[in-house]
C-alpha positions as CSV (number, residue, x, y, z in Angstrom):
1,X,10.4,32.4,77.0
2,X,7.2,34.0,77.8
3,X,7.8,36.3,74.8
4,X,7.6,33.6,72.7
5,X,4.7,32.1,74.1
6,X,2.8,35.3,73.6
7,X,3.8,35.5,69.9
8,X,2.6,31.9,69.3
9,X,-0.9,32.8,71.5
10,X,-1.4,36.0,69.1
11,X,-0.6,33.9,66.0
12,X,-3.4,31.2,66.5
13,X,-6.8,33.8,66.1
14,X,-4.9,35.1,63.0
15,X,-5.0,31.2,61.6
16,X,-8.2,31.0,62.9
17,X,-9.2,33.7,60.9
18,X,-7.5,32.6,57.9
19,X,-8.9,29.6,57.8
20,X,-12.6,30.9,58.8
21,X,-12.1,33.3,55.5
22,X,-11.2,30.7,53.5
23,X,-14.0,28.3,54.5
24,X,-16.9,31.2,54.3
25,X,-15.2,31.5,50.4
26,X,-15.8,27.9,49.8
27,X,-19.2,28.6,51.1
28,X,-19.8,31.2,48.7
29,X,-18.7,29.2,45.6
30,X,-21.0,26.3,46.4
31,X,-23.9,28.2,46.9
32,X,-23.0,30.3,43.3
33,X,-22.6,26.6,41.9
34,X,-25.4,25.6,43.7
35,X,-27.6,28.2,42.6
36,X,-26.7,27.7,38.7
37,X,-27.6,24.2,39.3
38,X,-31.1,25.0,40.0
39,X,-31.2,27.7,37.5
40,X,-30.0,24.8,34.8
41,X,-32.6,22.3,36.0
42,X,-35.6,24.0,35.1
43,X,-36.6,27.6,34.3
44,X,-39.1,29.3,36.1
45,X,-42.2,28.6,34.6
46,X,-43.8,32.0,33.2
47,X,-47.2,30.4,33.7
48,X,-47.3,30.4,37.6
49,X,-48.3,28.0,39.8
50,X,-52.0,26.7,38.6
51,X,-53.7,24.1,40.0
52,X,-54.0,20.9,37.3
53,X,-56.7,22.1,34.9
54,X,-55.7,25.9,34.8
55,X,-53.7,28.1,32.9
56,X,-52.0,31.0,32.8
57,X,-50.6,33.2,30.0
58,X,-49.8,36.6,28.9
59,X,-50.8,39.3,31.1
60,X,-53.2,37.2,32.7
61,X,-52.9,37.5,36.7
62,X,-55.4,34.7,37.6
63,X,-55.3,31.5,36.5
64,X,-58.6,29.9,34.5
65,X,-60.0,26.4,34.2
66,X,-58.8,24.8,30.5
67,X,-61.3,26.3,28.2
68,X,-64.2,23.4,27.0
69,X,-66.0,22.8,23.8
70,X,-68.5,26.0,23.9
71,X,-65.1,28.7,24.7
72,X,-63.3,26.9,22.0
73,X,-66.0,26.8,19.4
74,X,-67.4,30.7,20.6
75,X,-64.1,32.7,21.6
76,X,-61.1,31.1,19.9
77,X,-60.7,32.8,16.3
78,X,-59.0,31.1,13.6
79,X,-56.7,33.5,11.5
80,X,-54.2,31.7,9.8
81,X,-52.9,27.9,9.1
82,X,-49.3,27.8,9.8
83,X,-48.8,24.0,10.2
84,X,-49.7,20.6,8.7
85,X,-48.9,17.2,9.2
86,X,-50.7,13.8,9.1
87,X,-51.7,13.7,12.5
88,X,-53.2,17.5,12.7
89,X,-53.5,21.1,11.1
90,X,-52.1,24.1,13.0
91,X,-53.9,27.5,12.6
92,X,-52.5,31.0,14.6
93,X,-55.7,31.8,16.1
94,X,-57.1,34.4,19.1
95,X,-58.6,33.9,22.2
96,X,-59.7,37.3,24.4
97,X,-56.3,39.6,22.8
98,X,-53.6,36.7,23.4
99,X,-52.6,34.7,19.9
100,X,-52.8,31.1,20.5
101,X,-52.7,27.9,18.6
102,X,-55.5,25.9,17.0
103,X,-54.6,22.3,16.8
104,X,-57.7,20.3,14.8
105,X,-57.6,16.2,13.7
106,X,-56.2,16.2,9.7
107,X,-58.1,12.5,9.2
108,X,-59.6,10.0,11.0
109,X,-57.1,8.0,10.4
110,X,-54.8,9.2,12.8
111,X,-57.3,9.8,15.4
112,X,-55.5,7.5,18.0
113,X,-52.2,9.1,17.7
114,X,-54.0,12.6,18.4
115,X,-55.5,11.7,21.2
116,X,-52.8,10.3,22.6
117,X,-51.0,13.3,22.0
118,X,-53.7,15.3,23.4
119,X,-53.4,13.0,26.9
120,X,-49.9,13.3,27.0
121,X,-50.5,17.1,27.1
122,X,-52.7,16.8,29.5
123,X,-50.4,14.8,32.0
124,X,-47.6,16.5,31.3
125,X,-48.2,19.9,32.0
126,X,-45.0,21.7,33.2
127,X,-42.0,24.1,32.7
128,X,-40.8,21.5,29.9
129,X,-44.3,21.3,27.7
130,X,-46.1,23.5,25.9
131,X,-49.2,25.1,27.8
132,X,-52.6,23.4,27.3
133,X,-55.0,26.4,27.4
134,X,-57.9,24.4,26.2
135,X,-59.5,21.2,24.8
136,X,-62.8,19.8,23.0
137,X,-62.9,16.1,22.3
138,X,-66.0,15.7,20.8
139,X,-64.5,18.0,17.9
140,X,-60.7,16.5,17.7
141,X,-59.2,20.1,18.6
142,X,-57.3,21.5,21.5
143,X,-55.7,24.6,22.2
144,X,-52.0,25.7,23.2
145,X,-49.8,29.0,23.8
146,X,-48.6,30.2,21.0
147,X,-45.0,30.7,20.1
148,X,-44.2,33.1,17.4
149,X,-40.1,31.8,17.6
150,X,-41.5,28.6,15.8
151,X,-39.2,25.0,16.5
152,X,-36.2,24.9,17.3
153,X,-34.8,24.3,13.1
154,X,-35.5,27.9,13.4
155,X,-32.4,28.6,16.4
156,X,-29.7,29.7,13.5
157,X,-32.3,32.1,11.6
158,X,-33.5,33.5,14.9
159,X,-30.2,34.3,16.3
160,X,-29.3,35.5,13.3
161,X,-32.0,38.6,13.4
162,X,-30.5,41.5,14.7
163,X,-32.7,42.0,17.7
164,X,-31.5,38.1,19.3
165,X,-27.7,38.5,18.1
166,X,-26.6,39.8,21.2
167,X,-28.1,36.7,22.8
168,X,-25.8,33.8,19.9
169,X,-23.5,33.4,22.9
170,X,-22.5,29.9,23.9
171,X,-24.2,30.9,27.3
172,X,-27.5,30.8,25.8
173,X,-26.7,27.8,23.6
174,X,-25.1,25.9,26.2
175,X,-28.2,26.4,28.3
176,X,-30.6,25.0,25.6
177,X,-29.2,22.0,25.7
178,X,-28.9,21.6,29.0
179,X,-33.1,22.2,29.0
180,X,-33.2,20.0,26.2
181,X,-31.3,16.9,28.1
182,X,-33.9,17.9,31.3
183,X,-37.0,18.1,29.0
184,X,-35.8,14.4,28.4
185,X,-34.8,13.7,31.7
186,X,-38.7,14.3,32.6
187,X,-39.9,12.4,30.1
188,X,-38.4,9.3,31.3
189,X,-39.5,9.9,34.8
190,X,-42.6,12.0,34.1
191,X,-46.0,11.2,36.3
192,X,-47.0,9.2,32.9
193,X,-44.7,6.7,33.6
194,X,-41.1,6.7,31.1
195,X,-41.5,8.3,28.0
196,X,-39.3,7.9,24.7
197,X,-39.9,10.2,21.9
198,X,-40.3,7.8,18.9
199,X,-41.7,10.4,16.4
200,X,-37.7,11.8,16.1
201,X,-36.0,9.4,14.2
202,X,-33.9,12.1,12.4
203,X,-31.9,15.6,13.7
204,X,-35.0,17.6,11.8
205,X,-37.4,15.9,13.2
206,X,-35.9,15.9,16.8
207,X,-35.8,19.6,16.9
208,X,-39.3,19.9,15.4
209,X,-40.4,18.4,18.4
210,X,-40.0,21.5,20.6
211,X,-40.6,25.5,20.4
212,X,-38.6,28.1,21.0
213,X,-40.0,30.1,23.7
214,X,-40.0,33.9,23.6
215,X,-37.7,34.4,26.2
216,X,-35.8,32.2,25.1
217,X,-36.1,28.6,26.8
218,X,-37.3,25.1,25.3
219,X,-40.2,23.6,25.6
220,X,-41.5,20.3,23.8
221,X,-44.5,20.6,22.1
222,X,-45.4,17.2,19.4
223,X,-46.2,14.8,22.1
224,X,-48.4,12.7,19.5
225,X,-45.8,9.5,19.7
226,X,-44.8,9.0,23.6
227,X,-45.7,5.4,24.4
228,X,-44.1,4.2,27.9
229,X,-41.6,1.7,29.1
230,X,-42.6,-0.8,31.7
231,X,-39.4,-2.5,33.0
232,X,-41.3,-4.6,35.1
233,X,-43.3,-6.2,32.7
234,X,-40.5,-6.2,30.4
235,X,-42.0,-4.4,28.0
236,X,-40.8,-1.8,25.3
237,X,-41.5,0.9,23.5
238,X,-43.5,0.1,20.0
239,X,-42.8,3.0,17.6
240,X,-46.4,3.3,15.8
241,X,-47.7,-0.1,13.8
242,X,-44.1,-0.6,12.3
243,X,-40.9,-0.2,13.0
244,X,-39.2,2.7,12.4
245,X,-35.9,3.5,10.8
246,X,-33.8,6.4,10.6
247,X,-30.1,7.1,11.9
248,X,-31.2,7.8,15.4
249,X,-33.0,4.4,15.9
250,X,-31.2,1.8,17.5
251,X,-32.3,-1.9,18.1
252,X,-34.3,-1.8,21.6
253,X,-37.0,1.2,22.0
254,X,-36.5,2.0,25.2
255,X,-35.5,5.6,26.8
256,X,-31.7,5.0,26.1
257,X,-32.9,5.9,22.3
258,X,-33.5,9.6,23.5
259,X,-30.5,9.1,25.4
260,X,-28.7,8.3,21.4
261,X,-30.1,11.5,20.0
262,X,-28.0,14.0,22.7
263,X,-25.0,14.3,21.3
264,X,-26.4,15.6,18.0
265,X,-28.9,18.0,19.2
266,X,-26.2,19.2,21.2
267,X,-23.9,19.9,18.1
268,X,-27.1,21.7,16.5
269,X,-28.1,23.8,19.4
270,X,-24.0,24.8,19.8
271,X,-23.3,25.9,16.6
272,X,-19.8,27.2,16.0
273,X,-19.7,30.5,18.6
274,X,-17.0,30.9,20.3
275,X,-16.8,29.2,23.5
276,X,-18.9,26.5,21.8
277,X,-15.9,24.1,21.0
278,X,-15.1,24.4,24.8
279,X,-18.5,23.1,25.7
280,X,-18.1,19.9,23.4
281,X,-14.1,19.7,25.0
282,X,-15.5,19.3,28.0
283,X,-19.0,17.0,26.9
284,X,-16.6,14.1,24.8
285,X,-16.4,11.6,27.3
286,X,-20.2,12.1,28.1
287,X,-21.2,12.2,24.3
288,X,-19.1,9.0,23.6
289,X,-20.9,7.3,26.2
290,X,-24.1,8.3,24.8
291,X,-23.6,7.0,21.1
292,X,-22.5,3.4,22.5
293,X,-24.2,0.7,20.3
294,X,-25.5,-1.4,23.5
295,X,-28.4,0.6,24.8
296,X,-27.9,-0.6,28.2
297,X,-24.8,0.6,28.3
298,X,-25.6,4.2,27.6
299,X,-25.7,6.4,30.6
300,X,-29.5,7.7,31.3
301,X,-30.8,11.3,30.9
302,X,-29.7,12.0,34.5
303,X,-26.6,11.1,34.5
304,X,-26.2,13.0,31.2
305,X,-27.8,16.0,32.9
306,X,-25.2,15.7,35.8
307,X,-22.4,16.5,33.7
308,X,-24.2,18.8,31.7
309,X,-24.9,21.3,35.0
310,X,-21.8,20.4,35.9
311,X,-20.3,21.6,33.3
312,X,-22.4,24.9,32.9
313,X,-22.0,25.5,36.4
314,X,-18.6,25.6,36.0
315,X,-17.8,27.8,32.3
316,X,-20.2,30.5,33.3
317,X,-18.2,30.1,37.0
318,X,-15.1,30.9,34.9
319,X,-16.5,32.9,32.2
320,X,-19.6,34.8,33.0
321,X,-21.4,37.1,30.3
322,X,-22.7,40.8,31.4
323,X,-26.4,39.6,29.9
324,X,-26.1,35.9,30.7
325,X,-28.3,36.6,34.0
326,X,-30.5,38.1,32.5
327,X,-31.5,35.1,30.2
328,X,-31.7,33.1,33.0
């Protein structure tokens, strides 16, 4: 009898343990989960952390007040146009050894739109917008980094070169639409109040609304048509002086029309690598929720965003590439 007792004392540490092992795993995975979360939610800004009104780009290791009129008119060198639109020109230019761009006012006419782009810049600085470097109002021009990897139209061509093929893996795909669902996510909770992005009323258009970074992340650049929602007062979005139309427009301008556009940009961005189709396996039930015709019953960009980290979390959890960290 008190054999038996002894090999039933001896056997509880070795549950103990057991169990302890198993619980300090589950520990493990959650914090590896965890981690890919954060990762997902926003990448490490490259800029630092500047007060509001600085920048920081390049090799730079301080940060510096946003240039004014006299640095813009004296030290940034124009050397090439490489964008036009009716709101504003685009010109590659130079300021002290690090390429930049040169946005000026195309016509007066449109003066309202860029300086409303030109605040929206200014109040949205972040990990999910283009850098401000610099600004004159008196001559309708303001400065940004530059970002030779162009819009994101350009993804296919760009992963196509033979220097980023390594990187047209649904890793890095999945991950830039996950940014691009938290770039929106911000938007409609950004310190500007909610934000819908009217000037996107087609796929082209959508992408051309953000750059490709040059290590590879998103950033949203054409902030010239942001107005804000006011629930409150009950007021909506107004989409320039009329209307607009196009097959990403529904009836009711309000942030759920961002919330519309997901599904496609997400096709776009996933092209047809392999592992891609697992991605949209696992986004269906999200993506038909997204395209419902009743705005108000569309999930919003955080509840998108859930699943989508979910989701990531979860395939690189199970399928991890070698270089995948490295991206991150």
């Amino acid at each position: 009898m008190a054999k038996g007792v002894s090999s039933t004392s001896r056997s509880v540490p070795v549950v103990l343990v057991c169990l302890g092992a198993l619980l300090f795993a589950n520990v493990l995975i959650y914090l590896y989960i965890e981690s890919l979360y954060q990762i997902s939610e926003t990448h490490v800004s490259p800029h630092g952390d500047c007060p509001p009104g600085h920048f920081k780009m390049g090799i730079m290791k301080n940060c510096s007040p946003w240039l004014q009129c006299p640095a813009v008119r004296s030290e940034v060198r124009k050397l090439k146009m490489i964008g036009q639109g009716a709101v504003k020109q685009v010109f590659l230019s130079e300021w002290r050894g690090h390429k930049v761009a040169l946005s000026k006012l195309s016509t007066p006419e449109y003066r309202e739109d860029f300086l409303h782009g030109l605040s929206m810049l200014r109040a949205l600085q972040g990990p999910h917008v283009v850098l401000l470097v610099g600004l004159c109002l008196e001559d309708h021009t303001f400065v940004t980094e530059y970002q030779p990897l162009g819009s994101l139209l350009n993804l296919d061509a760009v992963l196509g070169q033979e220097k980023y093929r390594r990187l047209d893996t649904w890793q890095t795909r999945l991950r830039l639409a996950l940014e691009y669902v938290s770039a929106l996510h911000y938007l409609h909770n950004s310190p500007a109040g909610t934000r819908v992005m009217c000037d996107s009323n087609d796929l082209g258009k959508t992408l051309s609304q953000f750059l490709l970074t040059s290590d590879f992340h998103l950033v949203a650049n054409d902030l010239d048509a942001l107005p804000a929602v006011d629930r409150a007062r009950g007021r909506l979005a107004k989409c320039g002086s009329r209307e607009l139309r196009g097959d990403f427009l529904m009836p009711g301008y309000d942030e759920k029309t961002d919330v519309w556009k997901i599904p496609d940009v997400a096709r776009f961005l996933l092209g047809g690598v392999p592992g891609g189709d697992v991605a949209h396996f696992h986004l269906f039930q999200i993506h038909g929720e997204c395209k419902r015709k009743d705005p108000a019953q569309r999930p919003s960009a955080r509840d998108v965003l859930g699943v989508y980290r979910t989701v990531y979390a979860n395939m690189m959890k199970d399928n991890p590439s070698p270089g995948s960290r490295d991206m991150l």
